[in-house]
MARPAPA-507212 format. One record per atom (N, C-alpha, C, CB): residue in one letter; x, y, z. Coordinates in steps of 0.1 Angstrom, whole numbers, padded with zeros to 4 digits, always signed. Glycine has a CB too. Layout:
REM MARPAPA-507212
aXYZ;...
This chain:
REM MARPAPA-507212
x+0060+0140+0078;x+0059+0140+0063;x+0045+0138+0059;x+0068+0128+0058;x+0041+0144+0047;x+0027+0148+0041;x+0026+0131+0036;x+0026+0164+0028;x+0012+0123+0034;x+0010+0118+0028;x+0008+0117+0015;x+0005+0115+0032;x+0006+0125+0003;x+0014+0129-0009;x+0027+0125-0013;x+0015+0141-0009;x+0036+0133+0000;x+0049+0131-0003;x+0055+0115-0005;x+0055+0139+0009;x+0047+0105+0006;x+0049+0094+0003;x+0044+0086-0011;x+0045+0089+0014;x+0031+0090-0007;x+0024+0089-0021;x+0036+0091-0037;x+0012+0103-0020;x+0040+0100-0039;x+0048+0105-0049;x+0064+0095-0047;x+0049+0122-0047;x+0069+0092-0036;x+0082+0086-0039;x+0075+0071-0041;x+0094+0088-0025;x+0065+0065-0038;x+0061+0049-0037;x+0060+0051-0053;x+0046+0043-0027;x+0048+0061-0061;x+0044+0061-0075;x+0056+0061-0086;x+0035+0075-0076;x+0068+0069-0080;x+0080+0068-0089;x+0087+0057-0090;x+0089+0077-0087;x+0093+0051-0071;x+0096+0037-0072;x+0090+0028-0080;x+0095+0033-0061;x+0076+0027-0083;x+0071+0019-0089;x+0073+0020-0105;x+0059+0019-0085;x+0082+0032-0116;x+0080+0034-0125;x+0072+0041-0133;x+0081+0029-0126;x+0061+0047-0124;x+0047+0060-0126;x+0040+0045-0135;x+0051+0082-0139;x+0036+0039-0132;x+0028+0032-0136;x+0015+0034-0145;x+0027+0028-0128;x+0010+0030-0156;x-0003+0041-0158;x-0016+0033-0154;x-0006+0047-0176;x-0013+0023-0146;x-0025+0022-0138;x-0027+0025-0126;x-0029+0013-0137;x-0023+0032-0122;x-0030+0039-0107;x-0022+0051-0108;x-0027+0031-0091;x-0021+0064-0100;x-0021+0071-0098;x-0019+0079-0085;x-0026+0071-0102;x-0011+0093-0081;x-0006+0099-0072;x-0021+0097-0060;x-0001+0115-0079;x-0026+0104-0065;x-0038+0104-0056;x-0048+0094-0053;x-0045+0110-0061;x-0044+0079-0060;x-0050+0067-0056;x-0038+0058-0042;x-0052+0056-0073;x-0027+0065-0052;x-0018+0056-0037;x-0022+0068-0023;x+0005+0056-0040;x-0023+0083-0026;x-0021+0087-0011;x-0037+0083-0003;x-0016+0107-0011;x-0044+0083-0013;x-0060+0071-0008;x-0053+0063+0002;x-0068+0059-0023;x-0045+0051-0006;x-0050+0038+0002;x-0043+0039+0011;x-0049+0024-0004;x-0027+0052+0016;x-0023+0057+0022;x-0029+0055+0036;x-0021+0066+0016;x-0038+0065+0034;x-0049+0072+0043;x-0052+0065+0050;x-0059+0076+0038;x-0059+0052+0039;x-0069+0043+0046;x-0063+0033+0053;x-0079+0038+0038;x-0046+0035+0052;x-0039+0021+0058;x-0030+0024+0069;x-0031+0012+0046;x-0031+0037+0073;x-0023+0037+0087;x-0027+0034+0101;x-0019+0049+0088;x-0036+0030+0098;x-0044+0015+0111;x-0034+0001+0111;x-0064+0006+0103;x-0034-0005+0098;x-0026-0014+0094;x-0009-0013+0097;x-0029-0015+0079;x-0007-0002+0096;x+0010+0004+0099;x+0009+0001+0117;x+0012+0028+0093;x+0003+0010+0117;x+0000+0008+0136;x-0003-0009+0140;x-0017+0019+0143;x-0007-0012+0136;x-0008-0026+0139;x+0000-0036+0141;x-0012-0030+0134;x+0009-0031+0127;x+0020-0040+0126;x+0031-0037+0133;x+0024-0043+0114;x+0034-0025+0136;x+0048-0019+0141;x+0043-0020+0153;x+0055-0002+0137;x+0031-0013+0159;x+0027-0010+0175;x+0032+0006+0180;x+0037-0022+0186;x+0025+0013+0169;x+0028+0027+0167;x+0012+0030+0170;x+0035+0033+0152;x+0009+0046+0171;x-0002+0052+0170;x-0004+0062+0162;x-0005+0056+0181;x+0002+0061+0146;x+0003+0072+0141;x-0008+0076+0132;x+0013+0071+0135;x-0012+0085+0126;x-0030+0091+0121;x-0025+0103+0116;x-0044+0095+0135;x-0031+0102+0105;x-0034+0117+0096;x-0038+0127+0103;x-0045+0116+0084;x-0032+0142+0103;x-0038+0150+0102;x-0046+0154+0097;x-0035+0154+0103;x-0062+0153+0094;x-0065+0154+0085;x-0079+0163+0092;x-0065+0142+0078;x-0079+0175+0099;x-0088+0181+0103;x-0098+0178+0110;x-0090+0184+0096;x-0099+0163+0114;x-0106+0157+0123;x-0109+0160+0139;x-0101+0146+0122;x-0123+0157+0144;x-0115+0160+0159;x-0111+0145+0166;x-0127+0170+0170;x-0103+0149+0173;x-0099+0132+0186;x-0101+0142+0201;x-0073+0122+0184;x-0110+0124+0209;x-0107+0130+0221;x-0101+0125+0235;x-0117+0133+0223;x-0094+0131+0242;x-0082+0126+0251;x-0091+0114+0259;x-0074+0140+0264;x-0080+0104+0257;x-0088+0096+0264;x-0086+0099+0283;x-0084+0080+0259;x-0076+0108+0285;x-0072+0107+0299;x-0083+0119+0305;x-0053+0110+0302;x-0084+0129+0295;x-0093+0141+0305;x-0107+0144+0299;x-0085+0157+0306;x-0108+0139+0287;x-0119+0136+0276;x-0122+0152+0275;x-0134+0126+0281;x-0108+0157+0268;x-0108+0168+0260;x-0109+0167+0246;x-0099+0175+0261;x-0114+0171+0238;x-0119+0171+0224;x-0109+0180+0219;x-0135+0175+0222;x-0100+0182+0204;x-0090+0192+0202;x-0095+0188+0186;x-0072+0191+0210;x-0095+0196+0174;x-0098+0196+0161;x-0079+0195+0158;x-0110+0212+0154;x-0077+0182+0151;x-0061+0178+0145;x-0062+0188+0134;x-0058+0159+0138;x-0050+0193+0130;x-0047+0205+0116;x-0042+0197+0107;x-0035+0219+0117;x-0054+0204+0096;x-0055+0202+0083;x-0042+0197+0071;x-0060+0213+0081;x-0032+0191+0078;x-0019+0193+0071;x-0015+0181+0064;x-0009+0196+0080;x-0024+0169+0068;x-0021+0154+0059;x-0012+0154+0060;x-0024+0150+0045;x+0000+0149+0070;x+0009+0148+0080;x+0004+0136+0084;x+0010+0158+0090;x+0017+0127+0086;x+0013+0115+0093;x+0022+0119+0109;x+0019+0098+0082;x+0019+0118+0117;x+0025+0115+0131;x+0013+0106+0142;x+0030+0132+0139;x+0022+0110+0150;x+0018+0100+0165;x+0022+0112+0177;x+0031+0084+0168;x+0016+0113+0189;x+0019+0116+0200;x+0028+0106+0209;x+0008+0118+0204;x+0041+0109+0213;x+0047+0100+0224;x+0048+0114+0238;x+0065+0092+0217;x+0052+0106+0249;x+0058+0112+0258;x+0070+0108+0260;x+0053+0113+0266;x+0078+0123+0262;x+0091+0123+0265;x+0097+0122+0276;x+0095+0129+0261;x+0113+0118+0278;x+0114+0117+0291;x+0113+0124+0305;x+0121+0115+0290;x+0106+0137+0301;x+0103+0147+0312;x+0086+0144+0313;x+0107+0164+0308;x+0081+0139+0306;x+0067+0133+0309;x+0054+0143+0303;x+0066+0132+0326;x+0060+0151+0290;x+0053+0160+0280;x+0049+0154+0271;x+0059+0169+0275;x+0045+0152+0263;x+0037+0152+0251;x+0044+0159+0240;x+0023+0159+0253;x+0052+0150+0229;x+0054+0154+0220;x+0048+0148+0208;x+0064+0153+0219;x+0048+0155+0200;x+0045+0153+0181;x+0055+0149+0175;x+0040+0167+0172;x+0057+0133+0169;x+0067+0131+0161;x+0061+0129+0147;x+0075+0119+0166;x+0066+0131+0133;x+0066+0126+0122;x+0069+0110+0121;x+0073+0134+0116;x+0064+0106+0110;x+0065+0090+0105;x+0082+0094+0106;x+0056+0083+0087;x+0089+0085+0110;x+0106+0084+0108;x+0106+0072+0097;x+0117+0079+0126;x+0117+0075+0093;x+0123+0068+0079;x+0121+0055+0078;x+0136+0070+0076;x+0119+0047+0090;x+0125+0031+0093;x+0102+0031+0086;x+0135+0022+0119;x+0098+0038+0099;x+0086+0032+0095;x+0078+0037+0082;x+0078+0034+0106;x+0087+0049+0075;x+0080+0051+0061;x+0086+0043+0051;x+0080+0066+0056;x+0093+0035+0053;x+0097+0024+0044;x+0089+0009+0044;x+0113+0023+0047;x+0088+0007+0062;x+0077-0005+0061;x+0063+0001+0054;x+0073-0011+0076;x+0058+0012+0055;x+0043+0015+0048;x+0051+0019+0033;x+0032+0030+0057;x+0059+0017+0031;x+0060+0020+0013;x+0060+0005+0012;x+0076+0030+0004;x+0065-0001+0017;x+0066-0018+0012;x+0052-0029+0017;x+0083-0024+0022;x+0043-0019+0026;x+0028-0025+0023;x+0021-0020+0013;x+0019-0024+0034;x+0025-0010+0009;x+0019-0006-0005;x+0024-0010-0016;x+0019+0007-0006;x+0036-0015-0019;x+0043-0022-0030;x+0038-0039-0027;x+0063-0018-0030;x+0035-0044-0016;x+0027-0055-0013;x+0013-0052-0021;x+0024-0056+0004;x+0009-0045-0018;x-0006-0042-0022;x-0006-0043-0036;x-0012-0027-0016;x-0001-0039-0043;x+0002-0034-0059;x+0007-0043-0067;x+0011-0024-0061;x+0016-0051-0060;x+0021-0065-0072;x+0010-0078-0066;x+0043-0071-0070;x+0001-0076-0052;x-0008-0087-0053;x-0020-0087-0063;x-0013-0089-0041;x-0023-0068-0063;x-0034-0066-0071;x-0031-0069-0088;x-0038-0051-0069;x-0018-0067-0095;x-0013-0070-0103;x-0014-0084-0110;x-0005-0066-0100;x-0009-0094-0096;x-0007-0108-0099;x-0018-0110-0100;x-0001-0116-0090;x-0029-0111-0094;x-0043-0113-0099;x-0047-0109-0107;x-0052-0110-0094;x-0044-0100-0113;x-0051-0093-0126;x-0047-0104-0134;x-0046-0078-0131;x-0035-0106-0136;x-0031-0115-0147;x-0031-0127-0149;x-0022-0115-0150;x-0033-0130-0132;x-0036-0145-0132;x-0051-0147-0137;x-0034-0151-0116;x-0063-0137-0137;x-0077-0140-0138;x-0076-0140-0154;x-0088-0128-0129;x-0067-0132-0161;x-0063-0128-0177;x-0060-0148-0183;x-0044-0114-0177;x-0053-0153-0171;x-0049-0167-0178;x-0062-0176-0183;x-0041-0177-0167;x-0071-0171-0175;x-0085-0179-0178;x-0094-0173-0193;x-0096-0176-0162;x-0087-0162-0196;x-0095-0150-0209;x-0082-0156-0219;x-0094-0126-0205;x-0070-0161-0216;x-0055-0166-0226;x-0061-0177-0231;x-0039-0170-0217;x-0058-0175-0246;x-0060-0185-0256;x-0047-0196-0253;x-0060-0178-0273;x-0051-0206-0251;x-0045-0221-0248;x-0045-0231-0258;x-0051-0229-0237;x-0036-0231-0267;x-0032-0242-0282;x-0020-0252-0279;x-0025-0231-0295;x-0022-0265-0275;x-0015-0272-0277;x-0002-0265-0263;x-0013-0273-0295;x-0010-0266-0252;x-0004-0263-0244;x+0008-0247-0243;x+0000-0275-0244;x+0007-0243-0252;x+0011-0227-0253;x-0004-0223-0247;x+0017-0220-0273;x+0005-0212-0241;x-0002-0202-0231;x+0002-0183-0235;x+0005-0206-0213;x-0004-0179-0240;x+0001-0163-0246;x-0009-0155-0237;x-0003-0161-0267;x+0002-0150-0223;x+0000-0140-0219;x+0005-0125-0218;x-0003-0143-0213;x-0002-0118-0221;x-0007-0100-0223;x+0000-0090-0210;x-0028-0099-0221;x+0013-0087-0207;x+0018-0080-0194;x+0017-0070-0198;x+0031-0082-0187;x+0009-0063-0186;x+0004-0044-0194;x+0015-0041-0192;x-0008-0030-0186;x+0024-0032-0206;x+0031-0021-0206;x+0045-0031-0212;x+0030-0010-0190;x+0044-0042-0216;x+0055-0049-0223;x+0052-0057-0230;x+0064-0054-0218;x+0059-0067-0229;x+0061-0079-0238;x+0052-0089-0234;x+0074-0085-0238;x+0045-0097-0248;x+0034-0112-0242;x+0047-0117-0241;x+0019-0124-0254;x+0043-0123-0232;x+0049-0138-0228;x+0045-0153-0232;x+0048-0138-0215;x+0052-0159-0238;x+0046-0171-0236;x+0051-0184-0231;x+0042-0172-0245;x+0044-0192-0227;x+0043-0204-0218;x+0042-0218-0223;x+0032-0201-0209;x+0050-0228-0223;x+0048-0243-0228;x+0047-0244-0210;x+0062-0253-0240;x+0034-0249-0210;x+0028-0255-0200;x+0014-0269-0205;x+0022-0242-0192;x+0012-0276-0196;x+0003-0289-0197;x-0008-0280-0187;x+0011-0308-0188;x-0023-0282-0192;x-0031-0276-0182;x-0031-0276-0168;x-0040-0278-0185;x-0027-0290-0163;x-0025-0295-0154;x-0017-0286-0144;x-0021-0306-0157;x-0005-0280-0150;x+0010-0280-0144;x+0003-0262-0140;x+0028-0283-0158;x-0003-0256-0150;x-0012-0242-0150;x-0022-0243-0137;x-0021-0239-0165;x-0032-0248-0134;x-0039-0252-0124;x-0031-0251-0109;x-0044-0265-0129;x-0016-0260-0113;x-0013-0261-0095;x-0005-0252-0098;x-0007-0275-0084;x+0000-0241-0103;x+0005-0224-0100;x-0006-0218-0097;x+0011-0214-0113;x-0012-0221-0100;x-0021-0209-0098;x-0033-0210-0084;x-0029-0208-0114;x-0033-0224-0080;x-0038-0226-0067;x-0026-0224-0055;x-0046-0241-0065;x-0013-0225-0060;x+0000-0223-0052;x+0000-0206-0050;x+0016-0230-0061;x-0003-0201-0058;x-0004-0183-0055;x-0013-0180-0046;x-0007-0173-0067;x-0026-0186-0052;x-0041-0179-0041;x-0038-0189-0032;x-0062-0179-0046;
């Protein structure tokens, strides 16, 4: 499966948001299938025209240009196959990217509480793309949320 393609079902799950964008998620995509392999204990990597070289015969081969996520395994006859990301693990990398996006979010609005006009303990904050909210809080009670998140 093309990294776009993921890109585009994470951007819709999220409601097309208008702060980021098709081409910002298949970015951090890109840059996070180290992180995927890490956590599962996969070897999977973009095709992305690069060269890699075997570590067993230190052959050098240029990967095709296809922004394709897979992995090399061997099969039970002891070949070398090409698998695509399978469904189980393009759902954990859609759900580090929906990690990624409501932490970047939460911070945004948590740093906005410090820019929020505070009257008599009302708190009036600004959620992009709806409704302010507002808050009867004691400064105090604001302070330990907000060291309980970071």
């Amino acid at each position: 499966m093309k990294v776009v393609d993921i890109a585009d079902e994470i951007f819709r799950e999220l409601g097309e948001p208008s702060t980021i964008s098709i081409p910002s998620v298949a970015f951090w995509l890109r840059s996070n299938v180290g992180g995927l392999n890490n956590y599962i204990g996969t070897a999977y990597r973009v095709l992305d025209g690069s060269s890699e070289t075997d570590l067993d015969d230190g052959d050098t081969r240029t990967l095709a240009s296809t922004l394709e996520i897979s992995q090399i395994v061997v099969n039970a006859s002891g070949s070398e196959v090409e698998l695509e990301i399978g469904e189980d693990e393009k759902s954990i990398f859609k759900k580090m990217y929906h990690i990624h996006y409501y932490d970047r979010l939460l911070r945004t609005n948590l740093t906005s509480i410090s820019s929020s006009k505070i009257f008599n303990n009302v708190v009036v904050l600004p959620v992009p793309g709806g409704p302010k909210i507002i808050l009867v809080l004691s400064f105090e009670s604001m302070l330990k949320i907000f060291y309980r998140v970071i």
